[in-house]
C-alpha positions in Angstrom: 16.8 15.5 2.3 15.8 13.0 4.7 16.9 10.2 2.8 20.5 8.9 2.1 21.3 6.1 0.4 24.0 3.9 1.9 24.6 1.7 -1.2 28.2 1.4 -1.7 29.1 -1.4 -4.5 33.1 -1.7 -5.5 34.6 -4.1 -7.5 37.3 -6.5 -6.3 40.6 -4.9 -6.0 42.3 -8.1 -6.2 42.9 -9.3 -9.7 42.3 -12.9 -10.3 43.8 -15.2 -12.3 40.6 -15.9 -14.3 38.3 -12.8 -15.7 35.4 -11.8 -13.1 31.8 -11.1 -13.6 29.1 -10.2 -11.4 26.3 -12.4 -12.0 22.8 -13.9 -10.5 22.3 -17.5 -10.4 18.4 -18.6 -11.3 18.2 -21.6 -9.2 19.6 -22.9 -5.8 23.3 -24.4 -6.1 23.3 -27.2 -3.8 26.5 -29.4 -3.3 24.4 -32.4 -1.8 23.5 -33.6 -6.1 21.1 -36.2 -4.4 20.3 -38.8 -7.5 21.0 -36.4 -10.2 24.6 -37.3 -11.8 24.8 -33.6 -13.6 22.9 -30.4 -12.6 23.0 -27.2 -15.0 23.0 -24.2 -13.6 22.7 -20.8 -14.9 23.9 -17.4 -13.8 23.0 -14.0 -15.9 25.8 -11.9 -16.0 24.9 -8.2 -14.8 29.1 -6.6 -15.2 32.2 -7.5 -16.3 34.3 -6.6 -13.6 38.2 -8.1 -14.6 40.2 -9.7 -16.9 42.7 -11.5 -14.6 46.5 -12.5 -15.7 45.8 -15.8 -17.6 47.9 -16.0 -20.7 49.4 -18.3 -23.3 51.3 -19.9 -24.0 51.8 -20.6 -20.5 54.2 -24.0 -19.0 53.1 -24.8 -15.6 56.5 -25.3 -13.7 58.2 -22.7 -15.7 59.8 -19.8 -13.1 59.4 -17.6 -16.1 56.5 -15.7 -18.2 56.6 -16.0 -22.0 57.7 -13.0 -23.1 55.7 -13.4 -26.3 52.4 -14.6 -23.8 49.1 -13.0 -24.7 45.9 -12.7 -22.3 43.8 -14.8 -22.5 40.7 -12.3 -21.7 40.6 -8.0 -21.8 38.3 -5.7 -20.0 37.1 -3.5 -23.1 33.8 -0.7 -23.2 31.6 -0.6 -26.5 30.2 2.6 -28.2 27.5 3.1 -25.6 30.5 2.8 -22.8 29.1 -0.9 -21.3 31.9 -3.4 -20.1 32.4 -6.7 -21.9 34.8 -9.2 -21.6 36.9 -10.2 -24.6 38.2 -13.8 -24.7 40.2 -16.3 -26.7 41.2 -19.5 -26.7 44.6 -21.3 -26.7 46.3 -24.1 -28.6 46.0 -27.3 -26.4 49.6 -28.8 -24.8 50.1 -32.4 -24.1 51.0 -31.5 -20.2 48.0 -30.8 -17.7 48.6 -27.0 -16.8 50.1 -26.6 -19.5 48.9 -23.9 -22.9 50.2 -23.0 -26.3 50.1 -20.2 -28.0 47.1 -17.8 -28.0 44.3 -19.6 -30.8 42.3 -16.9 -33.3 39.3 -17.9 -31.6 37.8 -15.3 -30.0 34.6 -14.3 -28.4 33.0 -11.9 -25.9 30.5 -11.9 -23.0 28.4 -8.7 -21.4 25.6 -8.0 -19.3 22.6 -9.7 -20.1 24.7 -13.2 -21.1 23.6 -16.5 -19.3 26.0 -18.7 -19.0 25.8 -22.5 -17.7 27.7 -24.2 -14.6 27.7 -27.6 -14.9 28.0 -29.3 -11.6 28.5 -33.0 -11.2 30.6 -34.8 -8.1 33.7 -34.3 -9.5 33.2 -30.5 -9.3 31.2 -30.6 -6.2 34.8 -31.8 -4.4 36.6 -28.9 -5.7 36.7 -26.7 -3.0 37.4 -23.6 -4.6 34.8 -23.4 -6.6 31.7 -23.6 -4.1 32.8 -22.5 -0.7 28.8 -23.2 0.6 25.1 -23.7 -0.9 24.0 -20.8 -2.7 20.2 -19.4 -2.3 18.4 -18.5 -5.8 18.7 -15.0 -7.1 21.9 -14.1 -5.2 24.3 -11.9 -6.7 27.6 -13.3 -6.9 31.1 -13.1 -8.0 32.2 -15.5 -10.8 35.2 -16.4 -12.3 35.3 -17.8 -15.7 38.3 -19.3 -17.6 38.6 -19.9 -21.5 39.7 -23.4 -23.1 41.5 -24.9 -25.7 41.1 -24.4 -29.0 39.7 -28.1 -29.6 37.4 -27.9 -27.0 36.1 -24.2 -28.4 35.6 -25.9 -31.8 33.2 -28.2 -30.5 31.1 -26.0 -28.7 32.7 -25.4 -25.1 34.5 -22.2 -24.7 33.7 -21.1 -20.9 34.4 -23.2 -17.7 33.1 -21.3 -14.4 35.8 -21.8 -11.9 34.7 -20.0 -9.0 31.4 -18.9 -7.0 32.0 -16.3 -4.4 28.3 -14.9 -2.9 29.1 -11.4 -2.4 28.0 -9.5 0.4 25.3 -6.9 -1.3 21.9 -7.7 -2.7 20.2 -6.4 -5.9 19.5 -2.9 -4.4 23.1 -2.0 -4.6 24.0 -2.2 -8.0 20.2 -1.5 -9.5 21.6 0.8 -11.9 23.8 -2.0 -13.4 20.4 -3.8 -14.3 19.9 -1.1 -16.9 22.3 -3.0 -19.2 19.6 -6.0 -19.6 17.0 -5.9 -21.7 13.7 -4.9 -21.4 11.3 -7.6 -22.4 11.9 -11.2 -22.9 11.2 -11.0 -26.6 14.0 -8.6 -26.7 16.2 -10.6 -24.9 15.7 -14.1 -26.7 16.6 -12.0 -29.6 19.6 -10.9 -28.9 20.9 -13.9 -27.5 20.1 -15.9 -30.8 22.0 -13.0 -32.7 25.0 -13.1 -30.4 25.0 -17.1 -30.9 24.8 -16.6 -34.7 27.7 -14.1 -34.5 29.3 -16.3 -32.0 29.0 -19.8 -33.3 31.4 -21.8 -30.6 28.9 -19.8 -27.9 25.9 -22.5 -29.1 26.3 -24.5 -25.9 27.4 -22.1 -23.8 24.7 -19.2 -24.2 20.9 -19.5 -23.2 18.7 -18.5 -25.7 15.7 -19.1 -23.7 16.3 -19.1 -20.2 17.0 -15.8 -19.9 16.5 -12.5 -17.9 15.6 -9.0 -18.0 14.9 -6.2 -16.4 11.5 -3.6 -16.2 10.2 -1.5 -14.0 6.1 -2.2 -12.6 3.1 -0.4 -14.1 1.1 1.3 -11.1 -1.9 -0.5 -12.4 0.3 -3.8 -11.1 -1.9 -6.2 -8.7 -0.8 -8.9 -6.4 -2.9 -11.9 -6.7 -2.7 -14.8 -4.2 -5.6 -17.2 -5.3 -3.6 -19.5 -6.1 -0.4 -21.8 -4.6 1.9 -18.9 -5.0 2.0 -14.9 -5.5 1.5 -13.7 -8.8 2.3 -10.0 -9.9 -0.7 -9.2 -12.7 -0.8 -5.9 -15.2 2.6 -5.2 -14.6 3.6 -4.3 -17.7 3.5 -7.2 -19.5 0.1 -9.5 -20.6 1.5 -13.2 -19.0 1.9 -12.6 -14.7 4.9 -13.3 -13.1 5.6 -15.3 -9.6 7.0 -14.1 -6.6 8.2 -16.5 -4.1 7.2 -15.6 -0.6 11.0 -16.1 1.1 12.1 -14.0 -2.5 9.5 -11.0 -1.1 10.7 -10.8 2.5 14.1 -11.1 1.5 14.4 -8.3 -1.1 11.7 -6.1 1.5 13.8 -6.4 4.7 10.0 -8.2 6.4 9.9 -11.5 8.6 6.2 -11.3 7.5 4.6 -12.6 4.4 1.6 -9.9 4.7 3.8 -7.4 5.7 6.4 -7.8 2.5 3.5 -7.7 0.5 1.9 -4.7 1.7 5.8 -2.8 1.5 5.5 -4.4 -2.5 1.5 -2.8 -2.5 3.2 0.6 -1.6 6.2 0.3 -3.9 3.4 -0.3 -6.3 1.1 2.6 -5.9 4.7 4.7 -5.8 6.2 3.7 -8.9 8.9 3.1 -7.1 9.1 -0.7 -7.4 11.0 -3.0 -10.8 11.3 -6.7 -11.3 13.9 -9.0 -12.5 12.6 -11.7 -14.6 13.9 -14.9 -15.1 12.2 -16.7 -17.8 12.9 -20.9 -17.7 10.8 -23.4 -19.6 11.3 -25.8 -17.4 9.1 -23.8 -14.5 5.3 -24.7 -14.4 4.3 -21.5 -13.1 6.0 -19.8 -15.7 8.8 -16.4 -15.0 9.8 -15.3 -11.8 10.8 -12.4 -10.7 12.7 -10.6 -7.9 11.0 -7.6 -6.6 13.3 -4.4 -6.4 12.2 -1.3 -3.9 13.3 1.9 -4.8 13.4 3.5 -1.2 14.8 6.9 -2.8 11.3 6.9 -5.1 9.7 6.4 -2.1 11.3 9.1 0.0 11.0 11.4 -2.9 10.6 14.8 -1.8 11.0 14.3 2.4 13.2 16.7 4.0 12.4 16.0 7.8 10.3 14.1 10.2 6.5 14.8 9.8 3.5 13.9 7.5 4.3 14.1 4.5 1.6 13.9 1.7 2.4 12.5 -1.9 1.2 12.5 -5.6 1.1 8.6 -5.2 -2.2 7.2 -5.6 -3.7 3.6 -5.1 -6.9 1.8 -4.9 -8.3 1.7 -1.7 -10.3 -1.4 -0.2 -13.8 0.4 -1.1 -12.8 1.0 -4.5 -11.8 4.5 -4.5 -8.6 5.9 -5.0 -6.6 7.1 -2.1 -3.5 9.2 -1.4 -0.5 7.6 0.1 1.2 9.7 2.5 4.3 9.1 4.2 4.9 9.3 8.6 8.2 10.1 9.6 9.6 10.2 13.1 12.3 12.9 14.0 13.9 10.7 16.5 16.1 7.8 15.9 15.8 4.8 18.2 17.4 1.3 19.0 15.3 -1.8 17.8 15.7 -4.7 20.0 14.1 -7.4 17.9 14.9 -11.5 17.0 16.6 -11.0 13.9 18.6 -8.7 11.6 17.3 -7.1 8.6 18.4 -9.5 5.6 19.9 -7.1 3.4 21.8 -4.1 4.6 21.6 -2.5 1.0 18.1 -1.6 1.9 17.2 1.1 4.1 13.9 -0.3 4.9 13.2 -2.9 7.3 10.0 -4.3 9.1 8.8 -4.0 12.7 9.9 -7.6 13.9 14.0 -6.7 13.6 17.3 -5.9 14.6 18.2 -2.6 14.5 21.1 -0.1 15.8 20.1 3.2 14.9 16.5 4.2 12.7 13.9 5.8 12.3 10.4 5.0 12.7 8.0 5.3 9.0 5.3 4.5 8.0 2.4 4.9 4.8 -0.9 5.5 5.5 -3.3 5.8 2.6 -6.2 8.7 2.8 -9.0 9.2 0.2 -12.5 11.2 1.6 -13.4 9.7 4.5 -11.8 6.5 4.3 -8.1 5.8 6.0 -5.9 2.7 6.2 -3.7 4.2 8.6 -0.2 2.1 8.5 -0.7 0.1 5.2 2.8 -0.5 5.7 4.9 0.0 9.6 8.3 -0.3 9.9 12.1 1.7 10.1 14.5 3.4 8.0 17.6 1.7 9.1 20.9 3.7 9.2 23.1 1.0 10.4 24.9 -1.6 9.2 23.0 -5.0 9.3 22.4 -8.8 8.5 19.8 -11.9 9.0 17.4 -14.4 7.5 13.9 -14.2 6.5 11.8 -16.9 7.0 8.1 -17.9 5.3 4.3 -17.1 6.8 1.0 -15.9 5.6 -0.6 -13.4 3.9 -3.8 -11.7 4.2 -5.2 -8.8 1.6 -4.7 -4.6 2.5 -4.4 -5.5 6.4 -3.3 -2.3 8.5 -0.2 -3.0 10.3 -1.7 -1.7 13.0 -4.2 -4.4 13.9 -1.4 -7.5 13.0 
């Protein structure tokens, strides 16, 4: 088969001192607070990765481990074989650094948790825990640490110690977005059930700022009336946003029009799922990040040529068309401006960086009528990185005439 995914996620091999999750944070982490004294942020947690070494009791200075010292967290795997993190608490000591004994309290997190980062300056000048800014919706690597058993009783379990962006995207650990749920009925849910099982989690949990995880509906349309891009039919009767920078990002395009034709494909393919991120507090209601399966799309390709598919869209006279895929046999060196922005993704847009691809493109045939290169671009087999940046689109424009 032509295609050959190079997604290669691995946990951490070094252990921590504090358990590790890999999570996604829902806004923008900024260290510059402007006039805001305290700024809540949330991450959704999408794997337990490790437990660390904390224990307790635990003395600071002491050259010594406890022998009778319990952790403070364990790695353990339900029935259905998913990863969640145990955790307790610990009696408080008078000494800074310093814990009891391990406290009865105990609670768990999973996939599918969000959990809260408070950020105010005081944290902001810790330099562990934000090395930089962080962009919305990227996946990261956080530490979290339990607390004392006083703080747990009054609500505060969970401090967030650490925020390490890692160095893969949302394409690489897709299958880990299996674990969320489906709807966000579904996961409001279970969120209020894990809190009611839970009770010291009341603070800590979201209940309604969460996230979840569904595949698109082929009858899916992109509307752009209005101020920004909204994803209609998708599966669901509200529409969700898409941010432009979000769309060329998680396509590999440094074009507005040509991200959203890649998304139009993905579309008509079946090959493309959202992560939803439902917050109040938005006026334009969820958002999403758009997820390409380039395998779905590839489907069936075992060498260059032009490949016909089952895939079928609406075509700009109303008819439906046929997508069909263009391969070229011979791999070639793109000289462009930038880097694709995610090396995860095999698929990267014509105005790029490349070392070694291959030159594809979808063309969509029905009758008569053809939009020859509804989407133009590479299937990148080298290693790459860059920056997208924002422009216009216009509606079902062959690449051709851009």
């Amino acid at each position: 088969m032509l295609f050959k995914t190079r997604c290669a996620y691995t946990t951490s091999l070094s252990e921590g001192k504090n358990c590790k999750f890999l999570a996604i944070n829902q806004e923008p982490i900024c260290r510059d607070l402007g006039e805001k004294k305290t700024v809540a942020h949330r991450f959704t947690i999408l794997r337990a990765l490790s437990a660390g070494f904390a224990s307790a009791p635990y003395k600071l200075k002491s050259p010594k481990r406890d022998p009778d010292a319990k952790p403070l967290s364990e790695l353990k795997y339900g029935e259905d074989g998913k990863p969640y993190m145990a955790m307790w608490s610990f009696k408080k000591q008078g000494a800074p650094g310093n814990k009891g004994p391990r406290s009865d309290l105990c609670w768990s997190l999973q996939a599918g948790n969000t959990i809260k980062l408070w950020l105010d300056e005081e944290r902001v000048k810790d330099t562990e825990l934000l090395g930089a800014d962080v962009g919305a919706f990227t996946v990261c690597e956080i530490s979290v640490a339990s607390k004392n058993e006083e703080s747990v009783r009054n609500g505060w379990c969970i401090k967030i110690t650490s925020v390490r962006p890692a160095d893969f995207s949302l394409h690489s650990i897709s299958e880990e977005l299996t674990c969320l749920c489906s709807s966000i009925g579904e996961a409001r849910a279970r969120e209020l059930l894990r809190v009611q099982a839970h009770p010291m989690l009341e603070k800590e949990l979201e209940t309604q700022s969460v996230a979840f995880w569904a595949p698109v509906k082929r009858e899916a349309q992109l509307d752009e009336s209005g101020t920004a891009v909204r994803l209609l039919n998708w599966g669901e009767s509200y529409p969700i946003e898409i941010s432009a920078e979000t769309a060329m990002w998680a396509t590999n395009c440094t074009r507005m029009d040509w991200a959203f034709a890649l998304l139009e494909v993905a579309i008509g393919a079946g090959a493309l799922s959202v992560l939803v991120v439902a917050n109040d507090f938005w006026k334009g209601g969820p958002r999403a990040v758009p997820i390409v399966s380039a395998s779905t799309l590839f489907e069936g390709i075992a060498d260059a040529g032009i490949w016909p598919t089952a895939f079928k869209m609406c075509m700009e006279n109303g008819s439906v068309g046929t997508l069909e895929v263009e391969v070229c046999g011979d791999k070639v060196a793109v000289p462009g401006a930038k880097p694709p922005s995610c090396d995860d993704f095999e698929l990267a847009g014509l105005d790029t960086e490349l070392a070694d691809a291959l030159p594809v493109q979808f063309n969509l045939r029905g009758g008569d009528a053809t939009v020859p290169a509804l989407w133009k671009g590479y299937l990148n087999v080298g290693a790459t990185r860059g920056q997208p940046f924002v422009a216009k689109r216009r509606r079902l424009q062959t690449m051709d005439g851009a």
